[in-house]
C-alpha positions in Angstrom: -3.5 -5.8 -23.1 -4.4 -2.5 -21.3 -7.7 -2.4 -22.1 -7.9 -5.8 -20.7 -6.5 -4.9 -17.7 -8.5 -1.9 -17.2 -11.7 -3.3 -17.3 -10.6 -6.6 -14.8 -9.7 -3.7 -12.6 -12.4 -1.4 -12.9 -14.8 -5.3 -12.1 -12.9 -5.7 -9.2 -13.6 -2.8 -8.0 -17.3 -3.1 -8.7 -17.0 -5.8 -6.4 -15.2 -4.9 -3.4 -17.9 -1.7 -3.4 -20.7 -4.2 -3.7 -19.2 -6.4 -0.9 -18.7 -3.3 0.8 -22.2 -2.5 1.0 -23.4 -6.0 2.0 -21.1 -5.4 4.8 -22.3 -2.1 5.9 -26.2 -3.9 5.2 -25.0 -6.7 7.6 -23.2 -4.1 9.7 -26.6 -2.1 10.5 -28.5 -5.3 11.0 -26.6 -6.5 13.5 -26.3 -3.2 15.9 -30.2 -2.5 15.3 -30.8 -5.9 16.9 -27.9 -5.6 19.8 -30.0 -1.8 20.5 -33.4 -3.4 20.5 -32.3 -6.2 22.8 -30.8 -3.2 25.1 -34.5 -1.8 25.5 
């Protein structure tokens, strides 16, 4: 089923986006705290 398919891919993607973001969230976190401790 196409439609099927389309819409388990069109999830997936969804999801590697939001886990993208977390990343990038987790990303900033981490190099705002290794730049404070440099101060």
């Amino acid at each position: 089923n196409i439609a099927l398919r389309l819409k388990e891919a069109h999830k997936n993607k969804r999801q590697a986006q939001e886990s993208l973001e977390d990343n990038i969230e987790m990303y900033k976190e981490e190099v705002t705290e290794v730049f404070l401790d440099l101060l």
